[in-house]
ROROPA-650906 format. One record per residue (C-alpha): x, y, z; residue in one letter. Coordinates in Angstrom, 3 decimals, padded with zeros to 6 digits, m for minus. Layout:
{u:X v:Y w:Z residu:a}
...
This chain:
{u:m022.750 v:m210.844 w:006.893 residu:x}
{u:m023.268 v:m206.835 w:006.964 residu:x}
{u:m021.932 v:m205.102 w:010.373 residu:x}
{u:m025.316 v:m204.362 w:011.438 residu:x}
{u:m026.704 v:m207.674 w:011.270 residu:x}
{u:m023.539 v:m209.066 w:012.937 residu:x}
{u:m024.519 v:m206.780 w:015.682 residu:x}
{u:m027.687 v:m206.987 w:015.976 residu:x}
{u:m027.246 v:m211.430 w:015.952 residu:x}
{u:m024.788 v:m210.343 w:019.118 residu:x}
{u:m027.153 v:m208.164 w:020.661 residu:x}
{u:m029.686 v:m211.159 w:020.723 residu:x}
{u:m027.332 v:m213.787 w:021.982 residu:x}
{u:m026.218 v:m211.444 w:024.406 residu:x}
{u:m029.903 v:m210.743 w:025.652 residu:x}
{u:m030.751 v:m214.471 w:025.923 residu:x}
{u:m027.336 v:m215.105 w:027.841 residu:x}
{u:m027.483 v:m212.178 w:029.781 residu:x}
{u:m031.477 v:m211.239 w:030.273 residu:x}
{u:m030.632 v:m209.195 w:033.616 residu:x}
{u:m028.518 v:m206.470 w:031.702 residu:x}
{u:m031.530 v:m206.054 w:029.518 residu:x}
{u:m033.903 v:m205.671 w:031.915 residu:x}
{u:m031.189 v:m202.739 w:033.899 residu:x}
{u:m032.231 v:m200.835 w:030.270 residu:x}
{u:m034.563 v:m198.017 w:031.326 residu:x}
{u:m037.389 v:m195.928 w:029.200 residu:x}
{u:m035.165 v:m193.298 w:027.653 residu:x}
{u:m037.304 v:m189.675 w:029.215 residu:x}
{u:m039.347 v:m187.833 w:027.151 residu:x}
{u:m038.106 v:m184.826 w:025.501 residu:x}
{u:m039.892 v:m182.653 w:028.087 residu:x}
{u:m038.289 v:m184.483 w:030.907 residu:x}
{u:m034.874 v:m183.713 w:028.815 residu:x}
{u:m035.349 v:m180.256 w:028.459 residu:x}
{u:m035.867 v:m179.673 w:031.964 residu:x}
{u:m032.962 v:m181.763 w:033.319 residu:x}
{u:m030.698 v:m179.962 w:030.691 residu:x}
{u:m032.208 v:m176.594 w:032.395 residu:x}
{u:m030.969 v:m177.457 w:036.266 residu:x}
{u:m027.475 v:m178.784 w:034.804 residu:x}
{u:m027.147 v:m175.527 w:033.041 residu:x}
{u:m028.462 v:m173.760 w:035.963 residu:x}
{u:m025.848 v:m175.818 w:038.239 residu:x}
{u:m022.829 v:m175.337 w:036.350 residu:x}
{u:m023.869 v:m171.051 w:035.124 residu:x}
{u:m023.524 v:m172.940 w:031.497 residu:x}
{u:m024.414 v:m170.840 w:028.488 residu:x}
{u:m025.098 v:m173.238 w:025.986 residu:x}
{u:m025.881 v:m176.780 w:025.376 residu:x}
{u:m026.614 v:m179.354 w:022.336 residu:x}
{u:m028.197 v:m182.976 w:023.096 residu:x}
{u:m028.956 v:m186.055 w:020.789 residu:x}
{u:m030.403 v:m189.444 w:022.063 residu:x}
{u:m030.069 v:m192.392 w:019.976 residu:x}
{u:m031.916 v:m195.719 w:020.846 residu:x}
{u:m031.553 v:m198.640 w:018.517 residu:x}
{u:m029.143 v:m196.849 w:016.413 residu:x}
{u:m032.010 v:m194.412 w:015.341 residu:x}
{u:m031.717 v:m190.822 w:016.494 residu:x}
{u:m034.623 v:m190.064 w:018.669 residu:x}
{u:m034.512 v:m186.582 w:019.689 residu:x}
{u:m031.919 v:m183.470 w:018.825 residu:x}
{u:m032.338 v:m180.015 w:020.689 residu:x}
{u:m030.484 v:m177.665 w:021.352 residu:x}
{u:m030.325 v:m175.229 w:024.580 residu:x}
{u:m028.981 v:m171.275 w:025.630 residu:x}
{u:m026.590 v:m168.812 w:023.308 residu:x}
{u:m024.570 v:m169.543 w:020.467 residu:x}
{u:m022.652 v:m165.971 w:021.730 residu:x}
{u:m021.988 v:m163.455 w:023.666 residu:x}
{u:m025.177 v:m161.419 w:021.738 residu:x}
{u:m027.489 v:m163.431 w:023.219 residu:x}
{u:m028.115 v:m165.139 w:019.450 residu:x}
{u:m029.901 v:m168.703 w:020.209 residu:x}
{u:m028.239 v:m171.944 w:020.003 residu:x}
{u:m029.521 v:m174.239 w:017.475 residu:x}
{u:m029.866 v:m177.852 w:016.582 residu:x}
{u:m027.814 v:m176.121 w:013.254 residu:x}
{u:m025.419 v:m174.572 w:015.008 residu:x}
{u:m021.899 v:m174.504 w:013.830 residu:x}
{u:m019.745 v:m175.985 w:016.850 residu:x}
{u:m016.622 v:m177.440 w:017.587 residu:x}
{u:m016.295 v:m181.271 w:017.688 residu:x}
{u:m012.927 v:m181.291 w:019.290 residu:x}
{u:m011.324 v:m184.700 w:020.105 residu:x}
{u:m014.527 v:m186.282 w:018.770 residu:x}
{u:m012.764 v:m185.637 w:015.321 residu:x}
{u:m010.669 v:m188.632 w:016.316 residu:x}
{u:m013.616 v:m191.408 w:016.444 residu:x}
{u:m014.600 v:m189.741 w:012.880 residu:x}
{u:m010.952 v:m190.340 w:012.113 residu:x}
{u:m010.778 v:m194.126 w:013.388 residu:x}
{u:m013.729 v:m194.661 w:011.139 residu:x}
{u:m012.718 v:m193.133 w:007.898 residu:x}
{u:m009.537 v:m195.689 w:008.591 residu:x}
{u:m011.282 v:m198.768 w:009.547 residu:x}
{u:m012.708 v:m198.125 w:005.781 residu:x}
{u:m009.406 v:m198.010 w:004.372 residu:x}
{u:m008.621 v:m201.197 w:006.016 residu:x}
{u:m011.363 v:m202.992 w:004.782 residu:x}
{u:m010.206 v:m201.467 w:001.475 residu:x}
{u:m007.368 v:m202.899 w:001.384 residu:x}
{u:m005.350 v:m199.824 w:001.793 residu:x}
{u:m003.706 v:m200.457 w:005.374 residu:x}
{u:m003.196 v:m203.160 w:007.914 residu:x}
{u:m003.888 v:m202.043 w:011.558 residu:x}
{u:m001.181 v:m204.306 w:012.624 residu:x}
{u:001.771 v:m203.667 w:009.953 residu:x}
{u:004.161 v:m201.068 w:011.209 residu:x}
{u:003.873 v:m197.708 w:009.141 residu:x}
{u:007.226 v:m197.677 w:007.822 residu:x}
{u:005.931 v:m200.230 w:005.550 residu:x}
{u:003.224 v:m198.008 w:004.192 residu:x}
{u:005.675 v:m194.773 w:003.465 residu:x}
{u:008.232 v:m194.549 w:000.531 residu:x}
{u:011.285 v:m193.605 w:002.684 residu:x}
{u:012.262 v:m193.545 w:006.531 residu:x}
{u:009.698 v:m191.193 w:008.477 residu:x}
{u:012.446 v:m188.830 w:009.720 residu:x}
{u:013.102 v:m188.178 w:006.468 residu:x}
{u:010.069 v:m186.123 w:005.654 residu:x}
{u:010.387 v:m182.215 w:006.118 residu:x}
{u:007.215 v:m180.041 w:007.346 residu:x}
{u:004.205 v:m179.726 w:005.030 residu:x}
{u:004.816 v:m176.636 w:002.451 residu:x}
{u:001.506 v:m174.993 w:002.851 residu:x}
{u:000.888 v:m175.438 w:006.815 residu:x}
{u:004.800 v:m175.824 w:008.276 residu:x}
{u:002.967 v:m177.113 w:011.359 residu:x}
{u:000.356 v:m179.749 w:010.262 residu:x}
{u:002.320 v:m183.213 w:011.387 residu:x}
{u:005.135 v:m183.531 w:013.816 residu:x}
{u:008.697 v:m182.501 w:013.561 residu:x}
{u:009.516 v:m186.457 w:012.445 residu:x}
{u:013.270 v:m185.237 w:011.856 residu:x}
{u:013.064 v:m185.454 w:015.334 residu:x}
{u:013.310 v:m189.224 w:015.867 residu:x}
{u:016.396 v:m189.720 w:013.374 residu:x}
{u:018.355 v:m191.228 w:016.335 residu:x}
{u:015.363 v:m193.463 w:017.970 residu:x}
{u:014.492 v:m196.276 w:015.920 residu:x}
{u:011.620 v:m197.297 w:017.583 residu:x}
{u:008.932 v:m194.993 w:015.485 residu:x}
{u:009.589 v:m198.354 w:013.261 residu:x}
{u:007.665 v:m200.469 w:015.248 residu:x}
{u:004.465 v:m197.883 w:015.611 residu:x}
{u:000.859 v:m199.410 w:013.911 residu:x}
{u:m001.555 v:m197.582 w:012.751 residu:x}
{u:m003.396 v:m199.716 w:015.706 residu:x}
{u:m001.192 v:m197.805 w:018.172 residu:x}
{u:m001.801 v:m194.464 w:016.494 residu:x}
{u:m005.746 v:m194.747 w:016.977 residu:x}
{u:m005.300 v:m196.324 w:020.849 residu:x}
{u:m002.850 v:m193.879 w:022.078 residu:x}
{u:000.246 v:m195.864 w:022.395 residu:x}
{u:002.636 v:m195.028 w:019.829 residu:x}
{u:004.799 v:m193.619 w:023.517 residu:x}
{u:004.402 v:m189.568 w:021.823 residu:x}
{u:003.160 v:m187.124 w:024.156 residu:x}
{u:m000.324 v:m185.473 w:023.735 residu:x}
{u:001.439 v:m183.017 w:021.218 residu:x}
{u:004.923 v:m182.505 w:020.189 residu:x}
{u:004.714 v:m178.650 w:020.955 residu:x}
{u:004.120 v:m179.208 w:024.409 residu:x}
{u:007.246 v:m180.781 w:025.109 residu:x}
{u:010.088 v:m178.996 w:027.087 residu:x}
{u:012.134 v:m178.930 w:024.162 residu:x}
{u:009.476 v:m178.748 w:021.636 residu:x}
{u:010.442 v:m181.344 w:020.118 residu:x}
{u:009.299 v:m184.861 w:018.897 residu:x}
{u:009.764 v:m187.464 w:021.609 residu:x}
{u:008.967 v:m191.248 w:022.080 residu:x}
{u:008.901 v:m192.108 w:025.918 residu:x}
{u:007.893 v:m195.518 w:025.747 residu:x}
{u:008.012 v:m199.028 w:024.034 residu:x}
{u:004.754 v:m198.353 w:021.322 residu:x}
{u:002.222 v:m200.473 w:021.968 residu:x}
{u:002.693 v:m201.043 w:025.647 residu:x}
{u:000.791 v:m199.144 w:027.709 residu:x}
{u:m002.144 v:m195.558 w:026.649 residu:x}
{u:m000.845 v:m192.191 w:027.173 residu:x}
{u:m003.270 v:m190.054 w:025.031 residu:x}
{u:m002.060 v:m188.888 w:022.100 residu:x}
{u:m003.257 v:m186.691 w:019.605 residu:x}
{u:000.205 v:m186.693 w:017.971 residu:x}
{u:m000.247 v:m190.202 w:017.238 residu:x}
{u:m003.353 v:m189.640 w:015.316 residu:x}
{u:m001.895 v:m186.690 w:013.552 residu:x}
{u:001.075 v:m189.535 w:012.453 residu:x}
{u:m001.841 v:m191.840 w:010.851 residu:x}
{u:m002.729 v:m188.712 w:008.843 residu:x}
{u:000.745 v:m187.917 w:007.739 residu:x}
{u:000.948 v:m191.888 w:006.363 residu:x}
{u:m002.633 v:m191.827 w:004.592 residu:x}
{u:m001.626 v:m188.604 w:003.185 residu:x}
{u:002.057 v:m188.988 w:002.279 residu:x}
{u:002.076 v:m192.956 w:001.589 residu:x}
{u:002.977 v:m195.370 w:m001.251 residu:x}
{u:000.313 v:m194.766 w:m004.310 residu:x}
{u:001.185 v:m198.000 w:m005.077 residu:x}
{u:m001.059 v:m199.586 w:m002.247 residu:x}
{u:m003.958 v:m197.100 w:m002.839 residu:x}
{u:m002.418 v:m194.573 w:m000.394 residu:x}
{u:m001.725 v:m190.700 w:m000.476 residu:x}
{u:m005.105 v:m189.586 w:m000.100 residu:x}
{u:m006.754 v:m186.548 w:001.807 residu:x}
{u:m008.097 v:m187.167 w:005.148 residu:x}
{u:m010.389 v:m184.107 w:004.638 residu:x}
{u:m012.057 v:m185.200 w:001.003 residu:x}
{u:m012.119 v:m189.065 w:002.784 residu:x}
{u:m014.309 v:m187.678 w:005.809 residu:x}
{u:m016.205 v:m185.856 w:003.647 residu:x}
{u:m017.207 v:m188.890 w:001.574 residu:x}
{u:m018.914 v:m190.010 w:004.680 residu:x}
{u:m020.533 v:m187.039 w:005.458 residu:x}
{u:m022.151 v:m186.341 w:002.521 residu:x}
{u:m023.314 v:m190.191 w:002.560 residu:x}
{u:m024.795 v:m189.612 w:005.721 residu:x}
{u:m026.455 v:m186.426 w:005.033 residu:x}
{u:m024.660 v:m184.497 w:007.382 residu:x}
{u:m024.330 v:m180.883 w:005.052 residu:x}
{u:m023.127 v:m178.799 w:007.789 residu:x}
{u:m020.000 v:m180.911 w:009.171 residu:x}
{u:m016.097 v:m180.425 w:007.941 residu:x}
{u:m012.567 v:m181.002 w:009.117 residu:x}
{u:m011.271 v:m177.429 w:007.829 residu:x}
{u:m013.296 v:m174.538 w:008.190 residu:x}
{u:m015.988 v:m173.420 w:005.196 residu:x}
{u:m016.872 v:m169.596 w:005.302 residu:x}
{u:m020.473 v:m170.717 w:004.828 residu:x}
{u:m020.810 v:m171.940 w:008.773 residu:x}
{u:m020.202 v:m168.049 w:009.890 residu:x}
{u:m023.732 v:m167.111 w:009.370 residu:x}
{u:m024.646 v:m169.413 w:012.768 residu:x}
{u:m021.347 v:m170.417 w:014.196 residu:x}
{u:m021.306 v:m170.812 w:018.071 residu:x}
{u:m018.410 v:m169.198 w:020.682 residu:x}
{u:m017.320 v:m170.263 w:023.601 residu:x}
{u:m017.087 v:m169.502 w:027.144 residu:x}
{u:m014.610 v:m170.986 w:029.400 residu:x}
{u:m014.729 v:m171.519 w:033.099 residu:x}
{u:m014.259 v:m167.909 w:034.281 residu:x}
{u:m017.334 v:m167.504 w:032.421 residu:x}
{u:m015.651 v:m165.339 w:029.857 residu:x}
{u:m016.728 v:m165.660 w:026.259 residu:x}
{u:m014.153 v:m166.997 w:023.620 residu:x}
{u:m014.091 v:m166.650 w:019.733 residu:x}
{u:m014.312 v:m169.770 w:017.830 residu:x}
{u:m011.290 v:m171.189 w:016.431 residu:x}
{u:m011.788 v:m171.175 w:012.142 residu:x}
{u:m009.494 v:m174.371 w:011.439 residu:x}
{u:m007.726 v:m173.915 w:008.104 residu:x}
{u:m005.888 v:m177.087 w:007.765 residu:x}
{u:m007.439 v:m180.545 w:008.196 residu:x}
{u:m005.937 v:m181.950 w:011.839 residu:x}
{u:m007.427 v:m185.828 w:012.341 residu:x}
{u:m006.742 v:m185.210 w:015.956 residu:x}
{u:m009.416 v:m182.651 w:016.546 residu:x}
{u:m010.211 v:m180.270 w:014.047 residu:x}
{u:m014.088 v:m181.003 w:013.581 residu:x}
{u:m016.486 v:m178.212 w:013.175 residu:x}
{u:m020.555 v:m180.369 w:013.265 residu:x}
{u:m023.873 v:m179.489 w:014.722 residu:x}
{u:m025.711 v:m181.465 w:016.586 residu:x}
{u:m028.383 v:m182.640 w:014.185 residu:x}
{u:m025.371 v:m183.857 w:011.803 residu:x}
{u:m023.440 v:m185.370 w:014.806 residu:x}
{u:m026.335 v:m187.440 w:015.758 residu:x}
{u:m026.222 v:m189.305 w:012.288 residu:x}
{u:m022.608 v:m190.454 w:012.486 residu:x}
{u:m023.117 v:m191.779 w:015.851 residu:x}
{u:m026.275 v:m193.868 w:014.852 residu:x}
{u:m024.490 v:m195.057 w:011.689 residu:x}
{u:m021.147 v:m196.084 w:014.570 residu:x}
{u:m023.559 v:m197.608 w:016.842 residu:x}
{u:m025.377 v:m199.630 w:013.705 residu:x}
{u:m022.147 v:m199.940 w:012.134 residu:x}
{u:m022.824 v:m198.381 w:008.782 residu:x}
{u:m020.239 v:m198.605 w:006.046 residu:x}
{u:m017.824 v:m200.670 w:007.672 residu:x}
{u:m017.327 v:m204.261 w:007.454 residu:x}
{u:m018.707 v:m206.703 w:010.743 residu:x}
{u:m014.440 v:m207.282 w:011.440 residu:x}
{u:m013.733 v:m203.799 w:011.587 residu:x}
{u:m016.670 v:m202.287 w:013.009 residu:x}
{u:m015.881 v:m205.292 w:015.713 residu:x}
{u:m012.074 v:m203.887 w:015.855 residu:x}
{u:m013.236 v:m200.290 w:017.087 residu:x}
{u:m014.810 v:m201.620 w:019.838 residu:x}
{u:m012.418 v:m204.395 w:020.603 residu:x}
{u:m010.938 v:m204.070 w:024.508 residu:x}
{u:m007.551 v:m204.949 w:023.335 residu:x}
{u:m005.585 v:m202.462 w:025.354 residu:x}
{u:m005.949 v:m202.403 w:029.386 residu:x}
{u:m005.481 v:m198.711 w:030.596 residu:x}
{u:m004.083 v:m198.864 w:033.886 residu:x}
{u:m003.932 v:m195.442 w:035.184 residu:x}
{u:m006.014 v:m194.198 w:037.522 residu:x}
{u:m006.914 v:m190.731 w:035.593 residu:x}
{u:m006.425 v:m190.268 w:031.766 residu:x}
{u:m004.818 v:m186.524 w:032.120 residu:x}
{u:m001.833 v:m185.327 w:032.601 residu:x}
{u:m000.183 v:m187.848 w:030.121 residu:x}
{u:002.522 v:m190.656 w:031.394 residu:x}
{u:001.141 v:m191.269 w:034.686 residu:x}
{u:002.191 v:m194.186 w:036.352 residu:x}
{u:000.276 v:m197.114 w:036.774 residu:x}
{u:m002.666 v:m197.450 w:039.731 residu:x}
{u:m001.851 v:m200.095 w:042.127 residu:x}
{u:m003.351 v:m203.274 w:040.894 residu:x}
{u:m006.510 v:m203.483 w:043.071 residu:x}
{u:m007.230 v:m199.902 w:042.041 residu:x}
{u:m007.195 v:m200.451 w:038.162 residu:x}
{u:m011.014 v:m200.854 w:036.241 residu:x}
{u:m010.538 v:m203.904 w:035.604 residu:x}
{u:m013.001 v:m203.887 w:032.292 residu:x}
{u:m011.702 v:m200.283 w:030.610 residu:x}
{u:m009.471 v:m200.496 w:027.758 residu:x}
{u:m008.586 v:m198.627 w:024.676 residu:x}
{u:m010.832 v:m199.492 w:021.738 residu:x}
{u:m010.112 v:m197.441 w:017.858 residu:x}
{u:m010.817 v:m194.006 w:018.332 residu:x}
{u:m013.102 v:m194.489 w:021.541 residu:x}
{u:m013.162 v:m196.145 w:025.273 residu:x}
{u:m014.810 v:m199.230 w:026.309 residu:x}
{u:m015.838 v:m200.737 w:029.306 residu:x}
{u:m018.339 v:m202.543 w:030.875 residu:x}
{u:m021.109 v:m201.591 w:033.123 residu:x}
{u:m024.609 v:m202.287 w:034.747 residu:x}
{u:m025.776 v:m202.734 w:030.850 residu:x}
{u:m023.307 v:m204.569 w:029.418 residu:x}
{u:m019.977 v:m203.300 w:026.542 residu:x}
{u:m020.381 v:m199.822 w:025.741 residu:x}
{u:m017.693 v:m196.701 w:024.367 residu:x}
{u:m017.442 v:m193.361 w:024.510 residu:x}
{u:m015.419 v:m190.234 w:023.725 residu:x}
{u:m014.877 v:m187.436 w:025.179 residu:x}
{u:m013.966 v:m183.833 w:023.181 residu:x}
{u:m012.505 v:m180.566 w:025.040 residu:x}
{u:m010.925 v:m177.358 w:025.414 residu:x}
{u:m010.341 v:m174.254 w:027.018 residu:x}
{u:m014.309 v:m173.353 w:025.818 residu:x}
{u:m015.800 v:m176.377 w:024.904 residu:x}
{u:m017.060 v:m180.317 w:026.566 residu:x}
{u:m018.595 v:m182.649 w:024.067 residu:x}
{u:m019.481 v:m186.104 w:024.951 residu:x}
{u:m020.839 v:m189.434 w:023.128 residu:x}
{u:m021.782 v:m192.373 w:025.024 residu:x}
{u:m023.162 v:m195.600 w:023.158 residu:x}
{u:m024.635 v:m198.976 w:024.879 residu:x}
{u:m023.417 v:m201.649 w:022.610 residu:x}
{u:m026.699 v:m204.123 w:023.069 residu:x}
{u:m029.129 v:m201.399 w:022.229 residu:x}
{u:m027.705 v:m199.038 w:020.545 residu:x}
{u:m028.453 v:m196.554 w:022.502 residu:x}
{u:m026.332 v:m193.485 w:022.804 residu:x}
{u:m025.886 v:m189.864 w:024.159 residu:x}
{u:m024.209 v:m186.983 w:022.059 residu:x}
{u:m023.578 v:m183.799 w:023.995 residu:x}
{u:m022.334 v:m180.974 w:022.406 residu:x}
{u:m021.364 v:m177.589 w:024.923 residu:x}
{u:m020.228 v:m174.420 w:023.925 residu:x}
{u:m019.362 v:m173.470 w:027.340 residu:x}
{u:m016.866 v:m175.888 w:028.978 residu:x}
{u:m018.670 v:m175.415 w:032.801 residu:x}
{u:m021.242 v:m177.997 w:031.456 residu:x}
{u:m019.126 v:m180.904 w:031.222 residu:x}
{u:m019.884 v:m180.966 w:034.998 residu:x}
{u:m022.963 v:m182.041 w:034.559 residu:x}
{u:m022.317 v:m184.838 w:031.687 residu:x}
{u:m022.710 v:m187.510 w:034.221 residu:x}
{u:m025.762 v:m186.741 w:035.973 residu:x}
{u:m027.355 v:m185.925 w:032.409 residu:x}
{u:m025.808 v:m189.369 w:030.778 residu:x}
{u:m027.673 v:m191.666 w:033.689 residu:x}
{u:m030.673 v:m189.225 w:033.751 residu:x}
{u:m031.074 v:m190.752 w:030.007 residu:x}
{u:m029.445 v:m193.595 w:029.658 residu:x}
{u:m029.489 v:m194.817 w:033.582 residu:x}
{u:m026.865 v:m196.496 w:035.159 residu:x}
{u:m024.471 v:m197.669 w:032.372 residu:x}
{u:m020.936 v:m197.583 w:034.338 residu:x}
{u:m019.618 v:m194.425 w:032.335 residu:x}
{u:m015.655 v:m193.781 w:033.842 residu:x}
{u:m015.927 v:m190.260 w:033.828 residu:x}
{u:m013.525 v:m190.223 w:036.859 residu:x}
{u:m011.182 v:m191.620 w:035.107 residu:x}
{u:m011.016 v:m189.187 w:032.053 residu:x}
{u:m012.428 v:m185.985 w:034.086 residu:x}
{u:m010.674 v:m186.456 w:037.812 residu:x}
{u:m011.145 v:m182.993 w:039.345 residu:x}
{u:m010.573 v:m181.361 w:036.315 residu:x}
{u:m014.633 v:m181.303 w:034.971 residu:x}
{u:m015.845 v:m177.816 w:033.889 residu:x}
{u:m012.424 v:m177.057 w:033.825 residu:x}
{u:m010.559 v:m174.989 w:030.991 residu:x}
């Protein structure tokens, strides 16, 4: 059985068993109505520039985009070259969930089974000295043995968000892998290093970059790449961040799995709709990205290593899926990721029984303010724990 019809088989049982979550579904707005709630958010939060998809049965629906692209007043389009950020990493999950079902890697066997020698034995990459993590680092900690490419892609292989933000700047593991999340892009940057640098023997030592790119050309999406292409300069967005000031984009030389995504909205939309379908993967995987296998306990996601939130303060139904969040709400299992930095909030919401999803794209990192109101404007109530990954920090650089 395909992943789609495994889903959709689920979707009906879930229906018949569960009739009052489908009936919480709302009519998705028309675009008009869209347009003119993105205008008040971006009126509320002095946002420059704003890119929305809706997807409802795994189809994309509608793709606009809003505001400047730049600081020369030069529209935002649908086209637009802009930053996917941490959405790289659900891209990322993918692309590996297809090398499982190849074959190629086991989720659950440690990655020192997949490389030719010990990890700390690897020196930085020739061409970019900076690409992976200073392994040489954990020569005297043993426990980067026990690390899964499972724990890579739910943030707990115990690494902090990055290496180079360590006191020491150095490579550090602070916790037993595979205990507890702590968000890591470092960990997803370690999956890279082993499909990159493993054995050849098992199928491995491939580039991340030409793998996502597979899918992207299957999927029609021509103006999406994990290093930068001089072609997107022609319609490239900047960035403002939350003083309002505007801020070049970032042109990405070396593939980074943990967030180095450059997309437009109209191509976006089309991964998300072949996720939410589950295009191109297997029923068992697509049903392992979305699996709540990992309880996250902490009452915010950010700063990394917080402690846990007493008991009766914990959401009881969020946990770590591959590459995404999932809870449950008002209308039943759904994920989502978010993407930022100092310029930019992206967002991508799905509804698992639907199929239904929200993809916003900002070039001006004041909007993520308004992703809530915007998500339930759409979507309606659907439980979305933007507390937990945002806190107080929302519109924030």
């Amino acid at each position: 059985m395909k992943a789609h019809e495994l889903i959709l088989l689920l979707t009906m049982s879930f229906s018949a068993f569960y009739p009052s979550v489908a009936a919480m579904a709302q009519t998705i707005p028309n675009g008009a109505a869209i347009d003119a709630e993105v205008s008040k958010i971006m009126t509320d939060t002095h946002a420059k520039g704003m890119a929305v998809a809706v997807i409802d049965h795994g189809e994309v629906g509608y793709v606009q985009a809003y505001g400047f692209r730049n600081a020369k007043g030069d529209p935002l389009t649908t086209d637009t070259i802009m930053y996917g950020a941490s959405l790289t990493k659900t891209v990322f999950a993918y692309t590996v969930m297809q090398l499982v079902d190849q074959g190629k890697l086991k989720l659950d066997t440690p990655i020192k089974d997949d490389l030719g020698q010990a990890l700390p034995n690897y020196g930085p990459d020739p061409v970019f000295p900076d690409k992976y993590g200073p392994y040489k680092d954990l020569a005297d900690d043993s426990r980067w043995e026990k690390i899964t490419p499972r724990m890579c892609l739910n943030h707990s292989t115990g690494f902090n968000n990055f290496w180079f933000i360590e006191p020491d700047q150095k490579l550090h593991i602070h916790f037993e892998p595979g205990t507890r999340y702590s968000y890591s892009g470092e960990g997803f940057i370690l999956l890279q290093f082993v499909i990159e640098h493993g054995r050849k023997a098992q199928g491995l030592g491939l580039d991340v970059g030409d793998l996502a790119k597979a899918n992207f050309d299957r999927l029609g999406m021509t103006r999406t790449s994990l290093r930068w292409r001089d072609s997107f300069a022609a319609n490239l967005a900047d960035g403002w961040n939350d003083q309002g000031q505007p801020e070049k984009h970032d042109q990405r030389s070396k593939v980074r799995a943990a967030g180095s995504m450059d997309t437009t909205i109209s191509d976006l939309s089309k991964f998300v709709a072949a996720l939410a379908r589950g295009d191109g993967l297997t029923a068992a995987s697509r049903a392992e990205i979305m699996k709540p296998k990992l309880h996250i306990t902490t009452a915010h996601q950010f700063p990394p290593f917080l402690p846990d939130a007493p008991v009766g303060a914990q959401r009881k139904d969020l946990y770590a899926g591959l590459g995404v969040v999932t809870f449950d709400g008002p209308q039943g299992h759904a994920f989502y990721k978010g993407g930022h930095d100092g310029q930019t909030a992206n967002t991508m919401v799905c509804i698992e029984a639907t199929q239904r999803c929200v993809v916003i794209l900002s070039n001006d990192v004041r909007s993520e303010a308004g992703f809530a109101d915007l998500v339930r404007f759409i979507l309606g109530d659907i439980g979305v724990p933007y507390d937990w990954e945002y806190g107080d920090r929302a519109g924030k650089s």
